[in-house]
N, C-alpha and C positions, 0 to 999 in steps of 0.2 A: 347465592354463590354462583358465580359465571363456571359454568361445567369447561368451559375450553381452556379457563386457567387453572385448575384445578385439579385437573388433567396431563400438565405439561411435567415433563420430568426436570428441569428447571423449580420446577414449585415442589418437588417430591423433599419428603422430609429422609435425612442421611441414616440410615442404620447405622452406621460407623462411626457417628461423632454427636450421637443422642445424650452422653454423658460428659460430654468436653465443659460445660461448665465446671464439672469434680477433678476435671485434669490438670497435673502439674505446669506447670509452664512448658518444660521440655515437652511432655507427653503432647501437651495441645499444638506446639508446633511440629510435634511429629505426624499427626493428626493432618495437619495441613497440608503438610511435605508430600503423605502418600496421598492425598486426596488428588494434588498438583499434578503429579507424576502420571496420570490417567489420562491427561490433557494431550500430548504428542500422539498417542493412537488414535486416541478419537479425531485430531487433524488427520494424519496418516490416511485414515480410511476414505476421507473425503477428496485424497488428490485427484482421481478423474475427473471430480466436478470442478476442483479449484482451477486443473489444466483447460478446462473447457472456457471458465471466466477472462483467466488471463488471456487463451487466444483472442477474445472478444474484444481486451479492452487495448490489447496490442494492434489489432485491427482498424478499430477505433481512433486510438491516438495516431497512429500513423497515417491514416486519412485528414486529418486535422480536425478529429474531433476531441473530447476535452472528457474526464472523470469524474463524477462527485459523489462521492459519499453523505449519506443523510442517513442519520439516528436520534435517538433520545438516551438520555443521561448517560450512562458507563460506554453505552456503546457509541452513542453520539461525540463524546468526547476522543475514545477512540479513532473515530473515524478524524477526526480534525489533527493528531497528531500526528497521524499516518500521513495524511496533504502534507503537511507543514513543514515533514521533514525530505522531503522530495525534492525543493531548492536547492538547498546546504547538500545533499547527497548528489544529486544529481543534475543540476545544474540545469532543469526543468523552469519555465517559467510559472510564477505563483499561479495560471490563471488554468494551467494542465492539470492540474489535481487538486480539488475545493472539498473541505470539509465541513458542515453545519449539522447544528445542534436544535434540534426541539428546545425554540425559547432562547436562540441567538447564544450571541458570544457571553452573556452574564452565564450561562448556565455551565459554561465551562468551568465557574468556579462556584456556584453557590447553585443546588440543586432545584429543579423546577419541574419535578417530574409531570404536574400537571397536563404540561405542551404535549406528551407524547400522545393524548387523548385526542388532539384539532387535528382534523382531517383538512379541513379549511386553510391551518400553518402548514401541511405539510402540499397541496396544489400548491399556495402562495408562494412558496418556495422555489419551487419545480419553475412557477410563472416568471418568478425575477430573475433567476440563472439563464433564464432564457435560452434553458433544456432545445434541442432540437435533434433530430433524428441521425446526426453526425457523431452523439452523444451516447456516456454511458453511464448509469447511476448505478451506485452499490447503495442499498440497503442493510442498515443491521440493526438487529433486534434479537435481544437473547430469545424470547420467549413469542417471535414470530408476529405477534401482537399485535403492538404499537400502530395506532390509526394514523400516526402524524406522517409513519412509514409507510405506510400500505399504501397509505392514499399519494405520497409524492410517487410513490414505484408506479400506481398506477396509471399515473399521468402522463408520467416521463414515456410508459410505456405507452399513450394513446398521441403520442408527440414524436414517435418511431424511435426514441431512443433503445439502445441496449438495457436491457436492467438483471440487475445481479444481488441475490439476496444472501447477506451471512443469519445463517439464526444460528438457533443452540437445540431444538427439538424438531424430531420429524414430523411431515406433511402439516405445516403449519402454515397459517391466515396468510401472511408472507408468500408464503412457494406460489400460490395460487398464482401470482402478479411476476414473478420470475422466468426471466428466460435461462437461467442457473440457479438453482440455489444451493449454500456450499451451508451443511447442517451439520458441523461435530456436536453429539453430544455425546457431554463429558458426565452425567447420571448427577443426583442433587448434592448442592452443595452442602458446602461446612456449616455453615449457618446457611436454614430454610429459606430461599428463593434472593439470597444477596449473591448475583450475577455478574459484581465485580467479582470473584474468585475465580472459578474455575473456566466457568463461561467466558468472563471478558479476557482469561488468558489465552483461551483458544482462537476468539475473535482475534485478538493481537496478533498472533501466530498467522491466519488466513489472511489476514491485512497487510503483512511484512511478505505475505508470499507473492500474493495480486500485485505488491507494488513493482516490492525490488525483480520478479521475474519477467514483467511486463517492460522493464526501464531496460535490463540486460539484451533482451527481443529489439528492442528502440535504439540499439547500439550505444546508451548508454556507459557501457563496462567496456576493459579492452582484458581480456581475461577477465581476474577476479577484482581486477584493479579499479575503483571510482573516478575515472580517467574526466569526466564531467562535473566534480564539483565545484562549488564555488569557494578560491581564497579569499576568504573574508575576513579572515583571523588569522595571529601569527598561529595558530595550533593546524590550523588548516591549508598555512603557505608551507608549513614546513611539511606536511601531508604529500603536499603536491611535490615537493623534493623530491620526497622519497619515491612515491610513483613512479615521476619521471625516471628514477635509479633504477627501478624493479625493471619496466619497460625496456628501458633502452640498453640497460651498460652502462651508461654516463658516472664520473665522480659528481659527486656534491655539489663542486664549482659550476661545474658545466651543467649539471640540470637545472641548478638556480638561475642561473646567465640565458639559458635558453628560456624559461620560462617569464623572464623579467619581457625577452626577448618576443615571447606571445602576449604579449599584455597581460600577463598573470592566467592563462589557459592551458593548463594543464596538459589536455588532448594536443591541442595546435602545439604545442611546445614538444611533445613527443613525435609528431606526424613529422615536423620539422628535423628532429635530430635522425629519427628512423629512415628517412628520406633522402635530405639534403636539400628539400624545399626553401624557399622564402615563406614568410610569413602566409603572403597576398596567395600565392600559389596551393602551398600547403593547406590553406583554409577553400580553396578552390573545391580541392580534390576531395577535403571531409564533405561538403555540400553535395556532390556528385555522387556520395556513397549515404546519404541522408545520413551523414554526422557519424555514421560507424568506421571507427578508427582501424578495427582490424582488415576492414574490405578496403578501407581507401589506400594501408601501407599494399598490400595485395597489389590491387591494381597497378599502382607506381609502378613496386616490382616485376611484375606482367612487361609493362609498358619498357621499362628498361632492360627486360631482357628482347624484346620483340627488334629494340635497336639495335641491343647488341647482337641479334644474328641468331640469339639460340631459340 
């Protein structure tokens, strides 16, 4: 028996739900419910650390360097959803946030836990993304483990990249190789050592945090607004409508007309109505404030009151 997995409170067997086979349906999802609800403090506790990653990876990206996420099964998958949705939300290019799986893209739908054992897949990895020290890797692993992870963190990190671990238990194999490691632990699950429960709900939670607060720092957001999505869809031109409403003041008409007016860009389309820019202009002035829409309407207005005298 390996004492270090054995040992993890991830592998700890539940007091609380040692009889959930004899439970009524209701009772077992009540079982569930409280077990869940444990999950937001054990994140909580860990914000210093999580504020410490996102400075790193806002740092990072805004030097022009690039994100990736590397795990095995629950959490490797994780990680690949969290890239993925970074386009569609934030109008990032596919190549700014990469997520991979111990054992490629099949493993996102049919399990292959074996991968997370190759230390070998996980350099190999590290080699192709062609990791370099402008670079940051997150790592995750419930149970800190995972060779396929340790070994890309470690690489990434003999390559000068940033490297950022999520686990699920303290001072684990993992941390060792971290220049952050963000560790909620949420105590054993509902069923003994399945880490899609409580564990991968937590990961989810530190992952929606590293992204979306790194993307807001990126000037991403204009308040709380997605002001950088991509219309891709009527669900999401109509999105950007509405944006533009919140934003601006504008009716309906005129935020649609402006926004046809941006090539379908959201941001440009509000920079323009806040403004009174041209297209060519308006897009000048987001470049000069590296895309952040609240400093570039600033500026303008800076700049036009300096003419006007005041």
């Amino acid at each position: 028996m390996d004492e270090y997995l054995a040992g993890l409170t991830t592998e700890e067997i539940n007091p609380n739900t040692r009889m959930i086979d004899e439970c009524t349906t209701e009772e077992m999802l009540e079982l569930l419910n409280r077990e869940d609800a444990k999950v937001p403090a054990a994140v909580a506790a860990e914000i210093p650390q999580i504020a410490k990653a996102v400075d790193i990876l806002h740092r990072r990206l805004k030097d022009g360097g690039r994100m990736f996420y590397i795990g095995a099964g629950t959490s490797g998958r994780l990680g690949v959803l969290d890239a993925s949705e970074c386009p569609p939300t934030f109008g990032t290019d596919p190549e700014l946030v990469q997520g991979f799986i111990a054992g490629g893209d099949t493993a996102l739908r049919t399990a292959v836990e074996g991968f997370e054992d190759s230390e070998e897949e996980g350099i190999a990895l590290i080699e192709r993304c062609g990791v370099t020290d402008k670079d940051a890797v997150v790592g995750i692993s419930a149970s800190g483990s995972a060779a396929f992870v340790i070994a890309g963190l470690k690489k990434a990190a003999e390559l000068g990249a940033a490297t950022i671990g999520v686990v699920n238990n303290k001072h684990s194999k993992l941390s060792e190789y971290c220049d952050v490691c963000i560790a909620p632990v949420v105590g054993p699950e509902v069923i003994m050592g399945s880490t899609r429960l409580k564990a991968g709900t937590a990961q989810k939670l530190v992952l929606n945090m590293l992204t979306t607060s790194t993307m807001v720092k990126l000037g991403k957001t204009y308040n709380n607004l997605m002001v950088d999505l991509k219309a891709s869809n009527k669900k999401l031109v109509d999105r950007s409508v509405r944006i533009i409403k919140a934003a601006t003041g504008a009716d309906a008409e005129t935020a649609a007309d402006y926004l046809v007016r941006a090539s379908m860009n959201c941001k440009l389309a509000i920079m323009m109505l806040k403004t009174g820019l041209g297209m060519e202009e308006a897009g000048r002035a987001l470049d000069a404030c590296d895309g952040s829409l609240k400093a570039a309407v600033r500026m303008c207005a800076a700049k036009q009151d300096a003419h006007s005298g005041f």
